[in-house]
N, C-alpha and C positions, 0 to 999 in steps of 0.2 A: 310574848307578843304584847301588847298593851300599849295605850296611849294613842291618838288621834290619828298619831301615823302609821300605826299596827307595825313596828320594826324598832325595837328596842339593841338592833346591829349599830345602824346608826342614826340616832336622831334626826341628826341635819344634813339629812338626805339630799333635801333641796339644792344644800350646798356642793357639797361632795361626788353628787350624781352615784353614791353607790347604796345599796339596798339590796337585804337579806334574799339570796335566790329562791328561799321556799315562801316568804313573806312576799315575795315578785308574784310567784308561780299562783299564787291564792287573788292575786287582786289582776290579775290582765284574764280574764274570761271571754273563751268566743265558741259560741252556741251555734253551731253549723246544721241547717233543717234541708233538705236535699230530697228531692222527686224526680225520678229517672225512668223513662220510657223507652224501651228498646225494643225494636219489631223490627222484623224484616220479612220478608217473599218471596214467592217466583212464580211463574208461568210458564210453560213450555208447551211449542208445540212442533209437530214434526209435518212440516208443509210436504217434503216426497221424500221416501222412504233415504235418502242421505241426505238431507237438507232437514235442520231443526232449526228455531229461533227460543228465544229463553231471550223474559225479561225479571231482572232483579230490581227489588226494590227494597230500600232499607229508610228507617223516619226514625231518629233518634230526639226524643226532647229531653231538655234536664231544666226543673225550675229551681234554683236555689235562694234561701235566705240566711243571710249571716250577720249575726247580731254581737257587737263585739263589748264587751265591759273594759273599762282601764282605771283601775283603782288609786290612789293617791300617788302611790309608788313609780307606778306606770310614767314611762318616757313621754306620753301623751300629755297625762297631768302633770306632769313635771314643767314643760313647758306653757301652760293655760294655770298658774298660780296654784299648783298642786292640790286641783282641786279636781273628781273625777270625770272623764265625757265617757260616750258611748257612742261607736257606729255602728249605722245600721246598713247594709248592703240588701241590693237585691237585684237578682239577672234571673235570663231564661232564654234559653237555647234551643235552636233547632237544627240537626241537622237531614240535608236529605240526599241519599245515594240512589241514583237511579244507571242500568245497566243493560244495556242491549245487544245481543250480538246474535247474527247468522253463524251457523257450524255446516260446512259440506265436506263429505267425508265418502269422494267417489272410488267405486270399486274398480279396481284397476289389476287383480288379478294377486295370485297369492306373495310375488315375489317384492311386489310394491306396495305402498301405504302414502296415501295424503292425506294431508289435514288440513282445512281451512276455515279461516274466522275471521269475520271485518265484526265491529261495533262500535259503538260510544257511550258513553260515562258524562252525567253530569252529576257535579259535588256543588250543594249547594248549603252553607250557613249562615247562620242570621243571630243575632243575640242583639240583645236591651238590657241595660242595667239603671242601677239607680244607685248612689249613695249622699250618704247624711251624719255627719259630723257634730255633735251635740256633748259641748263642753256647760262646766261653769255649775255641776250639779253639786249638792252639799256634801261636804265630807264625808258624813257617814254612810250616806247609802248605800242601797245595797242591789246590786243588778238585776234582781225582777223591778226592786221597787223605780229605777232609773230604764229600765224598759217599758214601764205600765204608766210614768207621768214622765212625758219628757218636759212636760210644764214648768217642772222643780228645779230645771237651768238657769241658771239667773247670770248675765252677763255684769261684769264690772262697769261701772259709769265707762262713756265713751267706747267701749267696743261693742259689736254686735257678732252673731252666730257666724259659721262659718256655710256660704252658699253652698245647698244642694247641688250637686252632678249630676246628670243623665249620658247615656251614651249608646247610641244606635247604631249598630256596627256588621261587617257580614262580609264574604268571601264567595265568589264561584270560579270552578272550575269547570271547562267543557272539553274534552277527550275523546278521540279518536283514533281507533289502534286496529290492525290487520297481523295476521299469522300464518304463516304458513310452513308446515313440518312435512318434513318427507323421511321414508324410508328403504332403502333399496336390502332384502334378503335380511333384515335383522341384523346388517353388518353396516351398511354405510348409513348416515344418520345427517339430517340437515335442516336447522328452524333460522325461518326471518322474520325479525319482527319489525313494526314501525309504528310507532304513534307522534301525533299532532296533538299536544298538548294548548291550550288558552287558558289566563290565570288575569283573575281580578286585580290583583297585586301590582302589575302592571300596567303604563299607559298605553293607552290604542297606538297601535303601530309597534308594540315589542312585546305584546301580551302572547306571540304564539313561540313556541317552539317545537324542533322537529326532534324527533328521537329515533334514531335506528338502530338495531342491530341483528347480529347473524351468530348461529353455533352449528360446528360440526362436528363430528364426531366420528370416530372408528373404530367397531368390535375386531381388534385384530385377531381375537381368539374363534372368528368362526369363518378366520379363512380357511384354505385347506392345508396350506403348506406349514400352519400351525398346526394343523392337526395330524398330520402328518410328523411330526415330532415323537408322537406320544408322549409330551409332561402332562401325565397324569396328577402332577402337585399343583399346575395351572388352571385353573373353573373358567377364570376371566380375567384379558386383560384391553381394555379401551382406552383411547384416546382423545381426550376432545380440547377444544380448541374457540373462543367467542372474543366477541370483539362489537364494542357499542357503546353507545352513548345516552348517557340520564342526566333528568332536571332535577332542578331545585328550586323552588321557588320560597321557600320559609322564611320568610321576612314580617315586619310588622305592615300595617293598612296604611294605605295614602302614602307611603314614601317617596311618591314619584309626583304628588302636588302638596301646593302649600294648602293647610288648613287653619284657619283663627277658631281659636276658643275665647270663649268670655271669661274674665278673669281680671281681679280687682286688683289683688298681691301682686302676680307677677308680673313680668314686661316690662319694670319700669316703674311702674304705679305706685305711688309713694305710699300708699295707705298698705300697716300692715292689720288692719282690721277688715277691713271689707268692705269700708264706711262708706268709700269715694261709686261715682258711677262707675259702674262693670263698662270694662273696654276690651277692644278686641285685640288678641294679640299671637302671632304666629309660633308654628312651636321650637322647638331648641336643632333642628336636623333640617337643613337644608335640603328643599324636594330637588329630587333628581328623574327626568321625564324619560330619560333613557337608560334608566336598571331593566334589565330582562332576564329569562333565565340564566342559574346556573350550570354548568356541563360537567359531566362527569365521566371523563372518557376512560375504559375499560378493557386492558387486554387480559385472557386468562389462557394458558394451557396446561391440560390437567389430564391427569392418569391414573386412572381404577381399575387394581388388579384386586383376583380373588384368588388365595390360595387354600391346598388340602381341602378340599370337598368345600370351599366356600368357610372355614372355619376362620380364616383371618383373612381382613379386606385390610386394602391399600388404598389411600386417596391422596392423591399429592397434588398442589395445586399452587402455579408459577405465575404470579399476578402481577401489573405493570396499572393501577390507577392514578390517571391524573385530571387533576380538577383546574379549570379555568371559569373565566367570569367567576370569579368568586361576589358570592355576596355582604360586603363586609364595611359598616360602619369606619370611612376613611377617614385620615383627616385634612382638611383644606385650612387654606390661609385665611387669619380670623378678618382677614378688609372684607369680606363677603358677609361679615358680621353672622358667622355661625363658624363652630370649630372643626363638625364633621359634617358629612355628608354619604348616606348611602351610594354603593357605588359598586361596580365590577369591576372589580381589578384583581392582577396577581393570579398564578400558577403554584398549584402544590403535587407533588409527587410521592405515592406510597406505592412501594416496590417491594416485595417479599416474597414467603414461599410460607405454606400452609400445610401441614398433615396431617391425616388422619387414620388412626390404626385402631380395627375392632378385631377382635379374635372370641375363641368359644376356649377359654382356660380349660376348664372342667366340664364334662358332660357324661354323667352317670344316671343310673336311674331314678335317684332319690336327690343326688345334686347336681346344680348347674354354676359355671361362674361364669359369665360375660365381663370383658372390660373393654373400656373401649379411652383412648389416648391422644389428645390431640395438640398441635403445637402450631406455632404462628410467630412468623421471625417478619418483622417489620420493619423498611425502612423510610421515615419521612423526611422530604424535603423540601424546601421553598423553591420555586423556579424562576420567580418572578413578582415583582411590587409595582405598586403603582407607579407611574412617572417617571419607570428604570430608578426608582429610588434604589439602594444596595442595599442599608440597611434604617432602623430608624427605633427607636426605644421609644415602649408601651405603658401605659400604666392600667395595672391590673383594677384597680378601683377598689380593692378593699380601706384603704383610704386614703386622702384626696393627697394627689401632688406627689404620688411615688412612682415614679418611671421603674420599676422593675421587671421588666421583658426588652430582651432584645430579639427583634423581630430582622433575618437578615438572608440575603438569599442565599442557596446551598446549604443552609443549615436545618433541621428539623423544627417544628414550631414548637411553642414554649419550652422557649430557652432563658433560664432567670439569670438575671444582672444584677448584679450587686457589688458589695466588696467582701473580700478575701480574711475572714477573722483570724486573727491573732493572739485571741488570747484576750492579758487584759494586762498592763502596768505595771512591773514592781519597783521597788523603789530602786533598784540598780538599772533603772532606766533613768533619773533624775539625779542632780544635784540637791543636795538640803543644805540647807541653810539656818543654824538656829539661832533664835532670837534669843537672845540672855536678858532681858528684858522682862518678857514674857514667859521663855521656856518652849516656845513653840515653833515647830520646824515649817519653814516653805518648801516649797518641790519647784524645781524648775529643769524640762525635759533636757536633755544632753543631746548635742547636737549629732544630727544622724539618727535620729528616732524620728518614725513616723507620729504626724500628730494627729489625733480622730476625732479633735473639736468639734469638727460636724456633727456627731454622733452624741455631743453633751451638752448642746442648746448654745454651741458657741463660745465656752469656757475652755480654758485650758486643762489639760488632763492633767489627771493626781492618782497617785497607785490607788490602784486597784480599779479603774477604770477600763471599760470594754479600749481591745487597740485592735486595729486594721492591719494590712500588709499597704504600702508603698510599692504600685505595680509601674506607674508612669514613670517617664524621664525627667520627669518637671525639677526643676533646682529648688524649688518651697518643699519643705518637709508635711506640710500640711496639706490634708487628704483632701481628695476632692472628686467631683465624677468620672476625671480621667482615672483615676485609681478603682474603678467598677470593672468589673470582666465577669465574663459568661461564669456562671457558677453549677451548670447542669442543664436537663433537660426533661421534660416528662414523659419522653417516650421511653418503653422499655426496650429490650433488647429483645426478650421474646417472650409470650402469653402463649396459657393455655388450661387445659382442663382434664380432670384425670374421673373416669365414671367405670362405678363398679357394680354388678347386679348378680346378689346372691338369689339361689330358689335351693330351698331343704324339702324336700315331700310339699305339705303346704305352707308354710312358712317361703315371706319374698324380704330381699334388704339391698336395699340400695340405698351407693354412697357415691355423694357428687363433690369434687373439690375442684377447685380453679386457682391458675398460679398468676405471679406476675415477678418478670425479673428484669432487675436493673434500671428501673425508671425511677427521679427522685422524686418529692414531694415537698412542696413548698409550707411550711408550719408558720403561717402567718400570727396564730395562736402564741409564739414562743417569742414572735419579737412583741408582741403587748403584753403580753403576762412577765417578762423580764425586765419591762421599762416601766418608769414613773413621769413617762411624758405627758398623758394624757389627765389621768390621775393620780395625784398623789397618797392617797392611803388605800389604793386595791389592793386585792392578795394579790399574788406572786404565784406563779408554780413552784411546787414544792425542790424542785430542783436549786432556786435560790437561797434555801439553806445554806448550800456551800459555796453563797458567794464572798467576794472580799468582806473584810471586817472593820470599820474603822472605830467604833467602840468598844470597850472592852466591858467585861461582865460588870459593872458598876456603873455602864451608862456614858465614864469618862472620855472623849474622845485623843486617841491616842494619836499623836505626831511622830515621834519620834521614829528612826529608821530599824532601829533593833529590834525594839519592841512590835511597830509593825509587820516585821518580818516573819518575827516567833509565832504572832498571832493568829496568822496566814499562812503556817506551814502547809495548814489540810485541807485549805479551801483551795477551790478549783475556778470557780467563776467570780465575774467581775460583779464591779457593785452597779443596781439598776442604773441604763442612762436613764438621761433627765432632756436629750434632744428629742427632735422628732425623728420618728420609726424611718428606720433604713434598714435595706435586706443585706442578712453577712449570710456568708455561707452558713454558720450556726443553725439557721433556720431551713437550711435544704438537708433533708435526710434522706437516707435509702428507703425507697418505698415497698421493696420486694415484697410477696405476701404467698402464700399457701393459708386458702379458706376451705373449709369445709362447709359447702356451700349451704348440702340437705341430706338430710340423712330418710330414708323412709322404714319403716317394717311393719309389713303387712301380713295379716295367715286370712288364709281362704280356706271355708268351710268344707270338709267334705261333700261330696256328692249324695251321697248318701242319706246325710241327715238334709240337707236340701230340698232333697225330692221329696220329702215327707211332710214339707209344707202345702206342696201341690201348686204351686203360683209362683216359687222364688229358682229361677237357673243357676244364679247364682247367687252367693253372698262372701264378701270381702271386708274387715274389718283393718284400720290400719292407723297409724301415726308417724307423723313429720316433725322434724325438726328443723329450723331454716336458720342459716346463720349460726351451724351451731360453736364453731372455733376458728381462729386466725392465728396463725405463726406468722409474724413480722418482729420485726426492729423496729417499728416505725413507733416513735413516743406519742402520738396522738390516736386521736379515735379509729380512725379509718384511714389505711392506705389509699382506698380509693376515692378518696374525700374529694370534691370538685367543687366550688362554691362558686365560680365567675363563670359559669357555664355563660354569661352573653355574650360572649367575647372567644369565638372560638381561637384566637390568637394567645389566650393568658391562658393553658390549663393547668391544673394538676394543683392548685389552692386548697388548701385547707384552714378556713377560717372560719370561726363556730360553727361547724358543721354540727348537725345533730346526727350525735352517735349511730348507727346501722344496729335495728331493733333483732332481737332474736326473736324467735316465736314457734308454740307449738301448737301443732294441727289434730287433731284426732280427725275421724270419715268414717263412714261405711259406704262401701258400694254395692248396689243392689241392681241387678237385671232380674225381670220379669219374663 
């Protein structure tokens, strides 16, 4: 390490924008100090012997302070003359849950059962924060000594600091809900529920919405005429059957007005120091006064049988959810002088079937094995876009100006678009041409080849260069967005989870794994670390080893058609593009996975030696495992990797994720 820039990877850092990750890892420091208050209560009283009230109350505070260090290296200092700043952060939060409801629960005789509940719910949050931005501190310091004088900033002639933020911010909800369950003989079975929801999030006149729903159900095993069977392999089997509708309201604050913040840089405002008068300026998302909630309308029928003395249960379940008023950052024509606008629009459709199977394997008197098996076949689809639009291509945002989603109705959402790879170039795609002059051969493509120029900053292709497929009818050989097509989708075909519970005398083990199959995953990772668009002297994945070669072990670079060819018998891949980032199928991989999600193993004390302490029932000593293995194909960190979660229209991205931690637990559990 040594020298002012603490990174002897590369000096001219500044330059290159690349810098040693563990030499990073030492100089970006964030000291996170956290105070969390969690309480909650209750009351209850019983006004006539079926009639109770009960009020809950719950006060959540949390104060935090986050103090962040960025060292010369840092992308901070990088851009402020590679010299180091610190922010400082600071919020406090409060939340409050308050909960009222009547319960009457009149006797009506043995054959019948009611239940009734009216109440309301108010959610009520509030936060303040503050942050501070302090560049321009000396080289070498060192972040206590840059947390203890922010004095030691010294701005360059003509710029000044970067203005303090403040931000006072808060959400209510108020709720209203009614119940009522009935039961006729422990056979017929019937709940309605209804709640009137109101949400800050919204403007007056669309802040309420209505929620209903109903489920019924039917023990057919305690009719007679089943019982009259005698299948004694039957315990139980029921029927039930629901149907209703839920909000959503999960959006960001004020989206339904405009709001000006003060603010010198942006808007327009020539200055990019801060220098000029702060003006006021509106934000990037056109308010919309008529977003309201979201709906989520839900049918389900479903069947729980119990068979052999209740040793294996049955849960099947036949689901029809479909969501309207979606709440989803749309986009509108830029003459409104904004590109999006929150909005409800668009229908989606998830239709599937669900099971669930427990059984008792083994049950002896010293062992037991429980498993329990469950599966989920899923299918999603779009019903409907905004405007009767059909369809209309996304860009996922991990970086600027790539449409890769086609978002289109009947189809399932994230769906990736891109083009079709092909490989990469060889020289019996080209004519050559040698210059006797020189000695040095030209390539020029033979006609009827697709040309991927796109893909190589605009040049013409030369072997060993990434090649596309030609999907369009277009008479140019030369690729272009017609030549993009669906390349997968994120949804799987079917999930699920496989649980195992061993018990030995006192000795317990349980093992949880979870699957996922046929859904791809977008490796956004693969088209940067394969390219030298962005930068030119990054590493590479190590899979670039075997890509094309155009120099030979001496450095020399080699023209010729023969020689090229010999030299690239055993290379498989092309040589890095030099365009900007486009999605080929390369980058969609199978993301299928079998996780072992946790493992646990516990021994429980004898009794025995227990009771000899005089004060402990029991005692249980145990250790977890979380995370502990994955079976995939998938060549990156995580199948399940998701990084563009704001966008529920782009999923299944994997783009520097940070890798999924393993970790292990030790406990003891102690009753008194």
């Amino acid at each position: 390490m040594g020298g002012d820039s603490g990174d002897l990877f590369d000096a001219d850092y500044l330059t290159t924008q690349l810098s040693n990750p563990i030499s990073l890892a030492h100089q970006e420091l964030k000291y996170d100090y956290r105070n969390d208050l969690i309480s909650s209560g209750y009351a209850s009283y019983q006004i006539l012997k079926n009639l109770s009230f009960r009020s809950t109350l719950g006060l959540n505070f949390s104060d935090r302070k986050t103090n962040g260090f960025n060292g010369p290296l840092s992308g901070l200092a990088r851009n402020n003359a590679g010299l180091p700043a610190i922010t400082l952060d600071n919020s406090s939060a409060t939340t409050l849950i308050n909960t009222n409801t009547l319960n009457y629960k009149p006797n009506l005789g043995n054959q019948h059962s009611l239940d009734l509940l009216v109440g309301e719910e108010l959610n009520k949050y509030d936060i303040k924060s503050n942050s501070s931005t302090i560049k321009w501190f000396p080289m070498n310091i060192t972040a206590d000594e840059a947390f203890a004088s922010i004095q030691k900033a010294e701005p360059p002639v003509g710029s000044i600091q970067d203005k303090p933020t403040s931000l006072v911010g808060g959400s209510r909800q108020l709720s209203f809900f009614a119940r009522a369950s009935y039961s006729f003989a422990g056979k017929y079975l019937a709940t309605l529920n209804f709640r009137r929801d109101g949400s800050s999030f919204f403007a007056k006149g669309q802040r309420w919405g209505n929620f209903p729903s109903a489920q019924l159900a039917w023990r057919a095993s305690e009719e007679d005429f089943m019982k009259n069977l005698n299948w004694n392999w039957l315990n139980n089997f029921k029927v039930r059957a629901s149907y209703g509708i839920a909000g959503n309201n999960r959006i960001g604050q004020d989206l339904f007005r405009t709001l000006f913040s003060a603010n010198s840089t942006a808007g327009g405002y020539a200055a990019s120091d801060g220098s000029v008068t702060t003006g006021l300026i509106a934000g990037n998302v056109l308010a919309n006064p008529n977003i309201t909630w979201e709906k989520n309308i839900s049918g389900n029928l479903g069947f729980d049988i119990d068979l052999f003395k209740s040793r294996v249960s049955i849960a099947l379940d036949l689901y029809d959810n479909r969501t309207k008023d979606l709440l989803l950052n749309a986009n509108i024509p830029p003459i409104n002088g904004y590109n999006t606008q929150q909005q409800n629009v668009g229908k989606t459709q998830n239709r599937g079937i669900e099971v669930q199977l427990n059984g008792v394997a083994v049950r002896t008197r010293d062992f037991t094995y429980n498993v329990g098996l469950n599966f989920s076949f899923n299918k999603n689809k779009i019903l409907e876009l905004q405007n009767n639009v059909q369809s209309y291509v996304a860009q996922s945002g991990w970086v600027n100006s790539l449409a890769d989603f086609k978002i289109e109705v009947g189809k399932p959402v994230g769906q990736f678009y891109g083009f079709v790879s092909d490989g990469r170039y060889t020289v019996d795609d080209f004519t050559s041409v040698l210059n006797t002059s020189t000695g040095v051969y030209t390539y020029t493509l033979k006609p009827g080849i697709a040309n991927s120029r796109v893909l190589l900053g605009n040049r013409e292709p030369q072997p060993g260069d990434m090649k596309v497929k030609k999907l369009s009818n277009a008479t140019s050989m030369v690729i272009s967005d017609d030549d993009k097509t669906v390349l997968g989708t994120s949804q799987p075909k079917f999930t699920g989870g496989f649980n195992n519970q061993f018990a030995y005398k006192n000795f317990d083990l349980s093992v949880f794994m979870n699957f996922s199959v046929g859904n791809k995953v977008y490796n956004a990772n693969k088209i940067e670390f394969t390219s030298q668009y962005n930068v030119k002297d990054n590493n590479l994945l190590a899979t670039m080893n075997d890509r094309w070669k155009n120099f030979n072990e001496n450095g020399v670079k080699v023209t010729d058609p023969a020689l090229l060819t010999a030299m690239n018998a055993n290379t498989t891949l092309w040589t890095p593009t030099t365009g900007n980032y486009a999605l080929t199928s390369y980058a969609i991989e199978d993301g299928s996975f079998l996780r072992i999600s946790n493992v646990t193993l516990g021994y429980t004390l004898p009794q025995s030696l227990v009771k000899k302490t005089g004060f402990i029932s029991k005692l249980r000593v145990y250790g977890t495992v979380n995370n502990l293995y994955t079976f995939t194909k998938y060549t990156g960190y995580d199948p399940e990797a998701n990084t563009r979660r704001s966008n529920p229209l782009t999923p299944g991205i994997d783009y520097a994720a940070y890798p999924r931690s393993r970790y292990v637990l030790a406990g003891i559990n102690l009753i008194f």
